[in-house]
PDB file of the backbone (N, CA, C, O) and the ligand in Angstrom, with CONECT records:
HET     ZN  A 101       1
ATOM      1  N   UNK A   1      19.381  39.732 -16.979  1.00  0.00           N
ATOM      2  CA  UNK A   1      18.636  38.950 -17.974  1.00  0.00           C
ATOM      3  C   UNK A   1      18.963  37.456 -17.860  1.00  0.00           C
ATOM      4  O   UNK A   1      18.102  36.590 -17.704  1.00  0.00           O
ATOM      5  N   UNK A   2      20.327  37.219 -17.954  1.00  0.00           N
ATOM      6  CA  UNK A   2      21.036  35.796 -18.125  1.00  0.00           C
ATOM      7  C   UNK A   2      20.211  35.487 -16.384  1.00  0.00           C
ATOM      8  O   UNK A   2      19.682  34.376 -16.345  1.00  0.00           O
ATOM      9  N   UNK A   3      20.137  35.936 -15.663  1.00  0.00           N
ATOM     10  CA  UNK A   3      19.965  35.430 -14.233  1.00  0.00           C
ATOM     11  C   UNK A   3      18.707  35.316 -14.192  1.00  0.00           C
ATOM     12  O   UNK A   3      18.467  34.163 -14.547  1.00  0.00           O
ATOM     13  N   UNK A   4      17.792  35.832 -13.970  1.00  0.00           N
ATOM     14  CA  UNK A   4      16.326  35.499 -14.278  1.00  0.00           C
ATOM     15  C   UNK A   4      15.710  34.129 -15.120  1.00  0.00           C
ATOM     16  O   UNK A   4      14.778  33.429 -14.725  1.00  0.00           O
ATOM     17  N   UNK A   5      16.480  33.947 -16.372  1.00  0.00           N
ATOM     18  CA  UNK A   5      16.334  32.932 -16.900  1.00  0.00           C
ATOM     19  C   UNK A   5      16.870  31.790 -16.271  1.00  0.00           C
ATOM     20  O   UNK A   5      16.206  30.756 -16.348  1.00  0.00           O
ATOM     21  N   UNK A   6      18.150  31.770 -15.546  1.00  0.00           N
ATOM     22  CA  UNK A   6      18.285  30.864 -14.532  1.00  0.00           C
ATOM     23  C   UNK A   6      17.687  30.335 -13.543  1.00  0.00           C
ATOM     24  O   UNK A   6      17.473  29.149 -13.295  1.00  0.00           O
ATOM     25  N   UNK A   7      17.293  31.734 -12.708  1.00  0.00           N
ATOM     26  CA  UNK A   7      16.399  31.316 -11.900  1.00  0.00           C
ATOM     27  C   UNK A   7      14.809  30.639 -12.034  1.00  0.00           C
ATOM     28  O   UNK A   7      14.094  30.041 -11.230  1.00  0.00           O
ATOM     29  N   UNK A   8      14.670  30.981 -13.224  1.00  0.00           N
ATOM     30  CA  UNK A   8      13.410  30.520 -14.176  1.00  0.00           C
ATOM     31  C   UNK A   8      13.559  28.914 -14.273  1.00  0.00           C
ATOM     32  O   UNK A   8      12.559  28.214 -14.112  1.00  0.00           O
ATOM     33  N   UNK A   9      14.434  28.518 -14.457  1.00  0.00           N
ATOM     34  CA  UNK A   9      14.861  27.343 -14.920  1.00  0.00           C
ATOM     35  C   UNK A   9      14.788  26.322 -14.042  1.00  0.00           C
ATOM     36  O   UNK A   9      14.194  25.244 -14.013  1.00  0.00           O
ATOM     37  N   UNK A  10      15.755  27.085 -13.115  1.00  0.00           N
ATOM     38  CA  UNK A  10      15.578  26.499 -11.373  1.00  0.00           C
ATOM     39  C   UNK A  10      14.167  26.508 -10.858  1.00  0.00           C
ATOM     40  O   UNK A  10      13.787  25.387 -10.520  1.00  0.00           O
ATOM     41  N   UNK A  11      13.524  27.213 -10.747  1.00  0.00           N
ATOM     42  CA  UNK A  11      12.315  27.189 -10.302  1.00  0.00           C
ATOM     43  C   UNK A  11      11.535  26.165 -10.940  1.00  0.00           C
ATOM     44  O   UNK A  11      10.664  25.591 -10.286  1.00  0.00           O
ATOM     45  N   UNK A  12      11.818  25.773 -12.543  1.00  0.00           N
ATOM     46  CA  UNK A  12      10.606  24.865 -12.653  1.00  0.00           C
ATOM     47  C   UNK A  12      11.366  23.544 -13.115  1.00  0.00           C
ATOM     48  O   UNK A  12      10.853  22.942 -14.059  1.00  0.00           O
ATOM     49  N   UNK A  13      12.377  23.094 -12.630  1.00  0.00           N
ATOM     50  CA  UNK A  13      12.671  22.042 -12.090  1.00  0.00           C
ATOM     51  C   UNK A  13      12.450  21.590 -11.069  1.00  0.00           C
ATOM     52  O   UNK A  13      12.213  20.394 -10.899  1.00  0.00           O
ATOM     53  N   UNK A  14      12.487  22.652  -9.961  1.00  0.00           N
ATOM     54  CA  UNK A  14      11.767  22.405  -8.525  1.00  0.00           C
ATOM     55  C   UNK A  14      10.695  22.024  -8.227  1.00  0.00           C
ATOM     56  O   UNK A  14      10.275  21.494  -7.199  1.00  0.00           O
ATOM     57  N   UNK A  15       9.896  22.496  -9.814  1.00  0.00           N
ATOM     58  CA  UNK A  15       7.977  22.309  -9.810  1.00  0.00           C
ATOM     59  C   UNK A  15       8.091  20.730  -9.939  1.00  0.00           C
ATOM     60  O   UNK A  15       7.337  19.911  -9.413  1.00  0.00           O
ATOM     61  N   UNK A  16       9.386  20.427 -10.892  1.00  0.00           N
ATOM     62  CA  UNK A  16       8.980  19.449 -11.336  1.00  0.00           C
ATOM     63  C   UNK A  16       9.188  18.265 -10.838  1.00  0.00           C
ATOM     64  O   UNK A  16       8.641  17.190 -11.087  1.00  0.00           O
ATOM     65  N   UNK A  17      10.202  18.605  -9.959  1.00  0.00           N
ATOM     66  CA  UNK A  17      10.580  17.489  -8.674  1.00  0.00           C
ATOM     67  C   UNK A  17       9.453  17.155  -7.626  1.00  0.00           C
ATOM     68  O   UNK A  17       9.222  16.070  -7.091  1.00  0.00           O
ATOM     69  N   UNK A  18       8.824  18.341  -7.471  1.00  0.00           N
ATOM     70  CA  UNK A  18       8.053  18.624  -6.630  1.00  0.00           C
ATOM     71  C   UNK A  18       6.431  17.663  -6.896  1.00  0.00           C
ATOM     72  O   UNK A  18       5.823  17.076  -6.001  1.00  0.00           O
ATOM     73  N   UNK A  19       6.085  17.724  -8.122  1.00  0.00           N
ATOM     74  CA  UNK A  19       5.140  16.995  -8.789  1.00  0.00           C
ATOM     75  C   UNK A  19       5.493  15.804  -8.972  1.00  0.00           C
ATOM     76  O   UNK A  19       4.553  15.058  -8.698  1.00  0.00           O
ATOM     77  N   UNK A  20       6.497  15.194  -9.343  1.00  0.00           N
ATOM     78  CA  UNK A  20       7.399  13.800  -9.433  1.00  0.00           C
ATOM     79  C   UNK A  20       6.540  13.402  -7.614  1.00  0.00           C
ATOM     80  O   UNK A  20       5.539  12.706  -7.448  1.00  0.00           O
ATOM     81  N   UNK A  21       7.253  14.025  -6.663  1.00  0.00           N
ATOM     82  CA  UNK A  21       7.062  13.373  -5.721  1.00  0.00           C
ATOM     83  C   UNK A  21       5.636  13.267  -5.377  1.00  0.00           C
ATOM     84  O   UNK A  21       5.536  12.438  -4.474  1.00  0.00           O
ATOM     85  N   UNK A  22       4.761  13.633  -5.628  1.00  0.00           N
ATOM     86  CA  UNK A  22       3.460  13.780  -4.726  1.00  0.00           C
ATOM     87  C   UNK A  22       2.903  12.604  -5.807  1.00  0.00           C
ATOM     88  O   UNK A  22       2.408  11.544  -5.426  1.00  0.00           O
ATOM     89  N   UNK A  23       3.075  12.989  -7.234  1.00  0.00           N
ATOM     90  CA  UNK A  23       2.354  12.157  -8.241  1.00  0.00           C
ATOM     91  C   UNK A  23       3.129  10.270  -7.437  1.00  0.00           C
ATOM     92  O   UNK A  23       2.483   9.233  -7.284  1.00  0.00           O
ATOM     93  N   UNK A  24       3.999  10.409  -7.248  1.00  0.00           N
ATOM     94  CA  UNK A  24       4.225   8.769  -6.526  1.00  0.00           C
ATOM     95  C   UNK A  24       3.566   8.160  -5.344  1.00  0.00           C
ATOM     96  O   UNK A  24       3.354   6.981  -5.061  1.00  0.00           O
ATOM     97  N   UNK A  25       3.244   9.487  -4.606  1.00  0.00           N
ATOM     98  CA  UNK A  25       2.582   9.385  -3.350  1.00  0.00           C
ATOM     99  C   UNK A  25       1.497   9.042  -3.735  1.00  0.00           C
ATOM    100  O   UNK A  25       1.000   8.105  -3.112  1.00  0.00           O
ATOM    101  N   UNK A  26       0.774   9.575  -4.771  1.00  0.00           N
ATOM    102  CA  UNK A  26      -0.779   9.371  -4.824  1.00  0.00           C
ATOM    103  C   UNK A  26      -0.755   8.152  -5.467  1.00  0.00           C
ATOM    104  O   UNK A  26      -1.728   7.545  -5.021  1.00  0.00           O
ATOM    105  N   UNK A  27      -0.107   7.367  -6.375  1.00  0.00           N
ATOM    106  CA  UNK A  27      -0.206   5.916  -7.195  1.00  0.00           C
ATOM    107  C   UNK A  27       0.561   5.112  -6.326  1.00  0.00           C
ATOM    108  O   UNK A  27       1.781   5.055  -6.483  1.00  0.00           O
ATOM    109  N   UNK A  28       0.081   4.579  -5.562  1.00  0.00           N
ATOM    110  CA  UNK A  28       0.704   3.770  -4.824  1.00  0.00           C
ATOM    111  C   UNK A  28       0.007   2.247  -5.531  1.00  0.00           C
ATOM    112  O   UNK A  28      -1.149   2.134  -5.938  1.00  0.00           O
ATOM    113  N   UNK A  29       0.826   1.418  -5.532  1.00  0.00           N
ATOM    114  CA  UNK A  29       0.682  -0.027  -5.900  1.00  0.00           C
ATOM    115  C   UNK A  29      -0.112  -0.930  -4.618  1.00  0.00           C
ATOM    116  O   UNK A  29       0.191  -1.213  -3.459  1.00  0.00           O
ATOM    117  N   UNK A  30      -1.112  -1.162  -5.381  1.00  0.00           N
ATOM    118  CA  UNK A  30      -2.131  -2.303  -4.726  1.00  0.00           C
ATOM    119  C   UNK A  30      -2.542  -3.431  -5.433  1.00  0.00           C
ATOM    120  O   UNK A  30      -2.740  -3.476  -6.647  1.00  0.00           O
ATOM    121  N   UNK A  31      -2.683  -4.487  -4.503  1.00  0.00           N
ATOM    122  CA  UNK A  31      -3.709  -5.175  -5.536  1.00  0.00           C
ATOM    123  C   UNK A  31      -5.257  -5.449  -4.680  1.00  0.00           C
ATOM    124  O   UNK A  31      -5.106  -5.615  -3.470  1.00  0.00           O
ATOM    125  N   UNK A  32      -6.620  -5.506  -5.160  1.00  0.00           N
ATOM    126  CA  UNK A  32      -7.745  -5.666  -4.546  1.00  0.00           C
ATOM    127  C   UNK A  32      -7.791  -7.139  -4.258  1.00  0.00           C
ATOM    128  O   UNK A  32      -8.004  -7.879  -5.218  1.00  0.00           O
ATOM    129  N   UNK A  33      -7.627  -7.650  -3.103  1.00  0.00           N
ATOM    130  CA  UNK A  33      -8.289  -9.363  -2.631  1.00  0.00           C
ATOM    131  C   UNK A  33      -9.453  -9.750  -2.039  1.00  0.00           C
ATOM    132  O   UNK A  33     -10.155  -9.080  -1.282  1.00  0.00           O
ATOM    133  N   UNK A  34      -9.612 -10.797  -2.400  1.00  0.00           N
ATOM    134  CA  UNK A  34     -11.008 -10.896  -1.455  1.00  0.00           C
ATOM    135  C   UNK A  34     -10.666 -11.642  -0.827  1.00  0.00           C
ATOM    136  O   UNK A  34      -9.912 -12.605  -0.975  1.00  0.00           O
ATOM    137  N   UNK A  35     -11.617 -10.956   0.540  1.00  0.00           N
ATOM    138  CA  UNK A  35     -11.197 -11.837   2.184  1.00  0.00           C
ATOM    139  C   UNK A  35     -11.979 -12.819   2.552  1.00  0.00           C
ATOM    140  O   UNK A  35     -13.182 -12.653   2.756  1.00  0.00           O
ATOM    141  N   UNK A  36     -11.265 -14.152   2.698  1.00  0.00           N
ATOM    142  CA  UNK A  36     -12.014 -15.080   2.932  1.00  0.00           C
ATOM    143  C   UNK A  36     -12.742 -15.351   3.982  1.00  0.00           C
ATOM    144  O   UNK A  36     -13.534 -16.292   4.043  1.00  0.00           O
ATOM    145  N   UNK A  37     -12.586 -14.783   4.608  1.00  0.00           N
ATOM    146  CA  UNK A  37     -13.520 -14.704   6.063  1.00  0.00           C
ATOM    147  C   UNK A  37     -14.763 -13.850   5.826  1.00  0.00           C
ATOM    148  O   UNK A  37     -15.881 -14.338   5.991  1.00  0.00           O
ATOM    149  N   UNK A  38     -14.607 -12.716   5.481  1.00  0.00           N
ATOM    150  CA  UNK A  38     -16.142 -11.645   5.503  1.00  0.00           C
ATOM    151  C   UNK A  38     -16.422 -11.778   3.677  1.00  0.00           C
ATOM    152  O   UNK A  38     -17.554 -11.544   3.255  1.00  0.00           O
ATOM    153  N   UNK A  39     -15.782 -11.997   3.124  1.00  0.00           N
ATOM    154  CA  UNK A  39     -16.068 -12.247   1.402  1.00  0.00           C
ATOM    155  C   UNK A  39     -16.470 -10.707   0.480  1.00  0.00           C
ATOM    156  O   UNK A  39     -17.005 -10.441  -0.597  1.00  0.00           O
ATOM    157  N   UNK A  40     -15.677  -9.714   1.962  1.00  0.00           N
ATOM    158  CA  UNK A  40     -15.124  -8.450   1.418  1.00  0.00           C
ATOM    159  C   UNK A  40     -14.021  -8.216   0.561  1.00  0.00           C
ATOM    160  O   UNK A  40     -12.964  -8.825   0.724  1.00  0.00           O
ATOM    161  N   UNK A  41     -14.176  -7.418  -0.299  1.00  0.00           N
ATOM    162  CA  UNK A  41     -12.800  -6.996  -1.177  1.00  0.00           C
ATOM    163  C   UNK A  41     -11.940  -5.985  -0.755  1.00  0.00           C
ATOM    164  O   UNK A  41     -12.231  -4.898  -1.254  1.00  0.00           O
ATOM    165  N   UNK A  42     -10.856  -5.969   0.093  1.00  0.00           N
ATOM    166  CA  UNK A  42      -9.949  -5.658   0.616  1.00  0.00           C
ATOM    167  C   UNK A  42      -8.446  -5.351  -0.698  1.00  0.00           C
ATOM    168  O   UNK A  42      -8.286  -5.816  -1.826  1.00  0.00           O
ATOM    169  N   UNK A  43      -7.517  -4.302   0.194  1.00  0.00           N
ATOM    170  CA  UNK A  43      -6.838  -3.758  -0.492  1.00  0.00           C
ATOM    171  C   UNK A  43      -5.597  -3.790  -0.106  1.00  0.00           C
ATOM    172  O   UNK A  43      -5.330  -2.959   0.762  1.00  0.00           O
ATOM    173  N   UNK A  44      -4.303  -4.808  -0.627  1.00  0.00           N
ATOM    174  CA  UNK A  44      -3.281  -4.740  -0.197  1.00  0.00           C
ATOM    175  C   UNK A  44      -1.758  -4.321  -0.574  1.00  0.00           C
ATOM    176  O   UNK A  44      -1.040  -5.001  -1.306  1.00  0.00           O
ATOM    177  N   UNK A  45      -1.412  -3.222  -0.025  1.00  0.00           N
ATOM    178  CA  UNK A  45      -0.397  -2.583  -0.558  1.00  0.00           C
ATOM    179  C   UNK A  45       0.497  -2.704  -0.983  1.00  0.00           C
ATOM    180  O   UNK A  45       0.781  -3.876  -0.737  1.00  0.00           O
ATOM    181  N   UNK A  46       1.285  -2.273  -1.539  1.00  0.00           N
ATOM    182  CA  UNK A  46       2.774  -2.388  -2.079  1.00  0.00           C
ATOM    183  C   UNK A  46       3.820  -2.636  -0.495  1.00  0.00           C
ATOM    184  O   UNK A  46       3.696  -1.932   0.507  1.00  0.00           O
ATOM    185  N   UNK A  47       4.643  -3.605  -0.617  1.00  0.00           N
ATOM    186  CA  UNK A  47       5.815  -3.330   1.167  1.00  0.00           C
ATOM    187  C   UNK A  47       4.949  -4.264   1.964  1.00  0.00           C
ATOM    188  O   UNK A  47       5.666  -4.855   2.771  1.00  0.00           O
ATOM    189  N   UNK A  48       3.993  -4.544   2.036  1.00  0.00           N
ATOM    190  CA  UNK A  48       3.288  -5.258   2.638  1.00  0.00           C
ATOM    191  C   UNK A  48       3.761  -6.468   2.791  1.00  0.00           C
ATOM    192  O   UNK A  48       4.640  -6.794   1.993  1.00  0.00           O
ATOM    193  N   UNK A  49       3.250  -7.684   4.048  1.00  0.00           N
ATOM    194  CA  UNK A  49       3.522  -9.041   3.513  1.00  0.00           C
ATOM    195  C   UNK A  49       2.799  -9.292   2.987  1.00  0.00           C
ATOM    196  O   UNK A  49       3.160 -10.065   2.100  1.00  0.00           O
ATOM    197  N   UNK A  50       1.488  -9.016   2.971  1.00  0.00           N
ATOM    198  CA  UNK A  50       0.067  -9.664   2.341  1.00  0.00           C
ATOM    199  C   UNK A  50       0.699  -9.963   0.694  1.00  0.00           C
ATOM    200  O   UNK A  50       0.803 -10.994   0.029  1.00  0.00           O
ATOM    201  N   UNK A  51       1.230  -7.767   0.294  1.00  0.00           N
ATOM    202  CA  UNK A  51       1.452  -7.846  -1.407  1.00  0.00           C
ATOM    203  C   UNK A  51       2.290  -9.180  -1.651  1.00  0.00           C
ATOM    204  O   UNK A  51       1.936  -9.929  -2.561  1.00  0.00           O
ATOM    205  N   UNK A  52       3.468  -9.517  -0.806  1.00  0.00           N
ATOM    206  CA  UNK A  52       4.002  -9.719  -1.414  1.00  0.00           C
ATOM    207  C   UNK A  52       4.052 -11.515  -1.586  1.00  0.00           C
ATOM    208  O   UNK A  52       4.554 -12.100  -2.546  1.00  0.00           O
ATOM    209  N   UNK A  53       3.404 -12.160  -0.408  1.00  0.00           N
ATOM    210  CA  UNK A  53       2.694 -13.390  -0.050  1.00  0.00           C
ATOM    211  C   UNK A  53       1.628 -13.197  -1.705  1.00  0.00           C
ATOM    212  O   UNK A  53       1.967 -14.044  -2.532  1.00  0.00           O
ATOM    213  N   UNK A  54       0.637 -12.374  -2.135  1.00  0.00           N
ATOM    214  CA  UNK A  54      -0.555 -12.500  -2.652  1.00  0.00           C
ATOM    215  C   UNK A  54       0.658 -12.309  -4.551  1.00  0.00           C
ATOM    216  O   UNK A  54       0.130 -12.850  -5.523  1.00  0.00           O
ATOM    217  N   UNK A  55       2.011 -11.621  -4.802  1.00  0.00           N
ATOM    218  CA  UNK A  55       2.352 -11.724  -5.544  1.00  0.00           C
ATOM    219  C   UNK A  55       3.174 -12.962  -6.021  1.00  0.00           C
ATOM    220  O   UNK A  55       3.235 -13.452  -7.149  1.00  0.00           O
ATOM    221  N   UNK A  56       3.793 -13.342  -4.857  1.00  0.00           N
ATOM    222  CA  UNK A  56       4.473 -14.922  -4.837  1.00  0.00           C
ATOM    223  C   UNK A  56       3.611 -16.065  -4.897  1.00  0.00           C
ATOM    224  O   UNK A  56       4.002 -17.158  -5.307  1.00  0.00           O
ATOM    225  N   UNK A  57       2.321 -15.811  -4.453  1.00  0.00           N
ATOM    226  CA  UNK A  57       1.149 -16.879  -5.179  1.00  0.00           C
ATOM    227  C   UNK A  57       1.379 -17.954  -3.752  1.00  0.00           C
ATOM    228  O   UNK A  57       0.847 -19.060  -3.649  1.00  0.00           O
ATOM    229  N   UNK A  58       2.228 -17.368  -2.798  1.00  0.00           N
ATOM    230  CA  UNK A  58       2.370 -18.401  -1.780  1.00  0.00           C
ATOM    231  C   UNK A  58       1.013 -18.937  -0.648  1.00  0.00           C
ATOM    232  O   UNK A  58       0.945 -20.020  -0.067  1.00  0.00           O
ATOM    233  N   UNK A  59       0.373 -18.191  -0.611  1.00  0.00           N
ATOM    234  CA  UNK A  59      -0.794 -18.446  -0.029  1.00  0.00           C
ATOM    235  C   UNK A  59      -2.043 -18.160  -0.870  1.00  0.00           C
ATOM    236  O   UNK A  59      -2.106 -17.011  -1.307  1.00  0.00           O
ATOM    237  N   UNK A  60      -3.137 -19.062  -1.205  1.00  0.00           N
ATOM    238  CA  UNK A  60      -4.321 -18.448  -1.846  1.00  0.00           C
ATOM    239  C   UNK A  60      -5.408 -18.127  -1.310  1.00  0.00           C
ATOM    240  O   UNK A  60      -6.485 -17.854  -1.841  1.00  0.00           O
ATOM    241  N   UNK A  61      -4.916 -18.185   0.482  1.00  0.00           N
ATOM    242  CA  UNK A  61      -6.373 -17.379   1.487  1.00  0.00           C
ATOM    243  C   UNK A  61      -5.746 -16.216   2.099  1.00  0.00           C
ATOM    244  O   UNK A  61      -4.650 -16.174   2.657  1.00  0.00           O
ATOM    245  N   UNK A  62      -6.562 -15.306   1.926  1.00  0.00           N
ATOM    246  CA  UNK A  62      -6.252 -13.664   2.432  1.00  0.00           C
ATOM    247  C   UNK A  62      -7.492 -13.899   3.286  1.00  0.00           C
ATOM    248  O   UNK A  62      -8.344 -14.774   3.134  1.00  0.00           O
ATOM    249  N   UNK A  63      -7.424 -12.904   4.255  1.00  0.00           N
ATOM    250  CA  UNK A  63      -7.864 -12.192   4.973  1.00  0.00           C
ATOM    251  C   UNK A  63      -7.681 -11.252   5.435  1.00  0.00           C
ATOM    252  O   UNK A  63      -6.667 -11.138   6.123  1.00  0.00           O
ATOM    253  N   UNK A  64      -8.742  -9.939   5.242  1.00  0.00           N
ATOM    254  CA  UNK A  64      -8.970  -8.255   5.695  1.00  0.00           C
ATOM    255  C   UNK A  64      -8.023  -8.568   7.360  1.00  0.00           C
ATOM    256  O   UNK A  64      -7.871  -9.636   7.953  1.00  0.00           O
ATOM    257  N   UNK A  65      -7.530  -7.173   7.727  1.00  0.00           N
ATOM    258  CA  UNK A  65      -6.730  -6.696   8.416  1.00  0.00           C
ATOM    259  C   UNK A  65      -7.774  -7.145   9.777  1.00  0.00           C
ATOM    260  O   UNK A  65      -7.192  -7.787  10.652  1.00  0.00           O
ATOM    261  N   UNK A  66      -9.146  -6.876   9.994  1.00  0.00           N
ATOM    262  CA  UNK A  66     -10.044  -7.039  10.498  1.00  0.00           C
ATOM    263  C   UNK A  66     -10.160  -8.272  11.092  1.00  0.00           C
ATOM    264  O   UNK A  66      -9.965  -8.455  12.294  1.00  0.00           O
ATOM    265  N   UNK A  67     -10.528  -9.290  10.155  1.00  0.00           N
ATOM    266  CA  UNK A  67     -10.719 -10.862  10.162  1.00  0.00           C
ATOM    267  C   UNK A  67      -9.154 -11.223  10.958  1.00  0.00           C
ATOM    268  O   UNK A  67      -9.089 -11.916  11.973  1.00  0.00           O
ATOM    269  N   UNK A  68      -7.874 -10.568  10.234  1.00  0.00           N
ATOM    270  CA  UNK A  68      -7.124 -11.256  10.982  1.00  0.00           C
ATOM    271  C   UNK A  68      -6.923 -10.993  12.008  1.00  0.00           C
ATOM    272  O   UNK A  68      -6.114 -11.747  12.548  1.00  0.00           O
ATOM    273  N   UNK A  69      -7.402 -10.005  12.763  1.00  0.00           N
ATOM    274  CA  UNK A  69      -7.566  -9.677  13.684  1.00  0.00           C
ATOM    275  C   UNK A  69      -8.291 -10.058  14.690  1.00  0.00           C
ATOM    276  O   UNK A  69      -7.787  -9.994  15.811  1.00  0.00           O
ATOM    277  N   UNK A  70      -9.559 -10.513  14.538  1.00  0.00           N
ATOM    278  CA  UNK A  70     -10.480 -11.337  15.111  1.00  0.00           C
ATOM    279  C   UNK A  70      -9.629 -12.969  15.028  1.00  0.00           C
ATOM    280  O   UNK A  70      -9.312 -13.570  16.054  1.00  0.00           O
ATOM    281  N   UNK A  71      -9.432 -13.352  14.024  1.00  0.00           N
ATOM    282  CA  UNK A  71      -8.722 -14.927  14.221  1.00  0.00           C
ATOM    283  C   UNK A  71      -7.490 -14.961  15.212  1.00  0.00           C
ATOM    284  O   UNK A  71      -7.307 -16.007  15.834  1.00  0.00           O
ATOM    285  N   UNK A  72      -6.693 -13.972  15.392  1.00  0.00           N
ATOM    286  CA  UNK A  72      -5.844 -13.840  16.329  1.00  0.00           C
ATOM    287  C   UNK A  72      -6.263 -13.859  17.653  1.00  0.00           C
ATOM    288  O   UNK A  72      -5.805 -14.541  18.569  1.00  0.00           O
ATOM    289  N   UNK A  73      -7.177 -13.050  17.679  1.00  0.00           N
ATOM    290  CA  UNK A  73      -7.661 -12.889  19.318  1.00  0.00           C
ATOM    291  C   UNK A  73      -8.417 -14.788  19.339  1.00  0.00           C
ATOM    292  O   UNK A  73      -7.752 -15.719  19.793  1.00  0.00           O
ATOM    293  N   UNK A  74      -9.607 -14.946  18.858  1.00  0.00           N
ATOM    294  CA  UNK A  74      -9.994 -16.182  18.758  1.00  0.00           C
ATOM    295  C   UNK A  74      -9.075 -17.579  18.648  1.00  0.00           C
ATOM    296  O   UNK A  74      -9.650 -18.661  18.758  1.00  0.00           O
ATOM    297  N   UNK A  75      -7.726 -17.526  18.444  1.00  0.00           N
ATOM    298  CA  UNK A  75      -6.677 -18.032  18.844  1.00  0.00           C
ATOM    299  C   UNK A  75      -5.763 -18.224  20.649  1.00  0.00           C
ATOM    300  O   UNK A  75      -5.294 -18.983  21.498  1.00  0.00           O
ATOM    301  N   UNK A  76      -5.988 -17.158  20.325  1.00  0.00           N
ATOM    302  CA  UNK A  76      -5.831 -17.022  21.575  1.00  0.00           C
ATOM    303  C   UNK A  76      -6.314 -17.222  22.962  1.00  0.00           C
ATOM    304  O   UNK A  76      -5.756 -17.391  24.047  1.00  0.00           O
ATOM    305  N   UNK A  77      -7.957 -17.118  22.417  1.00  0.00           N
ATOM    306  CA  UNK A  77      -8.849 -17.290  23.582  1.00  0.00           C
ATOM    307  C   UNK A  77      -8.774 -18.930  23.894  1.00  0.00           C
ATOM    308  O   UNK A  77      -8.557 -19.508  24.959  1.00  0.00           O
ATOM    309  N   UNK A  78      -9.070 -19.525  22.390  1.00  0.00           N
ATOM    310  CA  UNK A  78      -8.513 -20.886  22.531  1.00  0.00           C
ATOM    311  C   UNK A  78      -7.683 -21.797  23.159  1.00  0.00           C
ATOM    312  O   UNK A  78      -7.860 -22.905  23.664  1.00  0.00           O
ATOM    313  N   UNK A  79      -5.983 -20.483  22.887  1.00  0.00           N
ATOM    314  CA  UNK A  79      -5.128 -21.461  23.387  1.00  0.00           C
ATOM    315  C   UNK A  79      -5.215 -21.342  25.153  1.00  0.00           C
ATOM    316  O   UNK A  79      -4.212 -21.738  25.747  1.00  0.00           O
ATOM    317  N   UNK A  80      -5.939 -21.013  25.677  1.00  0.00           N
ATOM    318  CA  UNK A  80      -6.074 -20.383  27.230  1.00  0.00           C
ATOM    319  C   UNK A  80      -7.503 -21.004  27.773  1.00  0.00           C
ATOM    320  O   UNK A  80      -7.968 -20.705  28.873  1.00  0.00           O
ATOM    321  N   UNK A  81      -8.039 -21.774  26.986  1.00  0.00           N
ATOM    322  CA  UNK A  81      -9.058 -22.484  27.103  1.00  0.00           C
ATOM    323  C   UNK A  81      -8.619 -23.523  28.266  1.00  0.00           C
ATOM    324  O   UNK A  81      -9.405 -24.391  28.646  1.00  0.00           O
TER     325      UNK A  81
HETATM  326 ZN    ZN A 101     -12.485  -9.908   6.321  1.00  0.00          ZN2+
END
C-alpha cells in the first residue's frame, strides 16, 4: 500500500518535470523586428546577438538573417572589385 503511493508520487513528479521541460522549450523568448532591408518582420531569439544588440538598444537597424546575408556576400564582391 505505503509503496504504490510512493511510486504514485514519483511518477507524477516525473510528469511534472517532464512538462516543466517541454513547456520551456515551446516559450522561447523573442522579440519581432523589422528588417530594414526587405521591410519584413523578422524574429529574433533569446542567446542571439541580434536579441541582445536589439535589447541593449545598441543598434536601431536590424536586418533578416537573409538580407544579412546578401549584404555580406555584396561586400565582398565589392571588396574584390
Ligand atoms: Zn530582410
Amino acid at each position: 500500500m505505503f509503496r504504490s503511493i510512493l511510486e504514485n508520487w514519483l511518477q507524477s513528479s516525473i510528469n511534472q518535470l517532464k512538462s516543466n521541460v517541454s513547456h520551456r522549450r515551446i516559450t522561447m523568448i523573442y522579440y519581432e523586428v523589422l528588417c530594414n532591408s526587405c521591410k519584413k518582420i523578422f524574429r529574433v531569439y533569446e542567446g542571439s546577438l541580434k536579441y541582445k544588440q536589439f535589447k541593449e538598444r545598441k543598434s536601431r537597424t536590424f536586418c533578416c538573417d537573409d538580407c544579412g546575408h546578401k549584404i555580406r556576400i555584396e561586400a565582398i564582391k565589392n571588396f574584390f572589385r
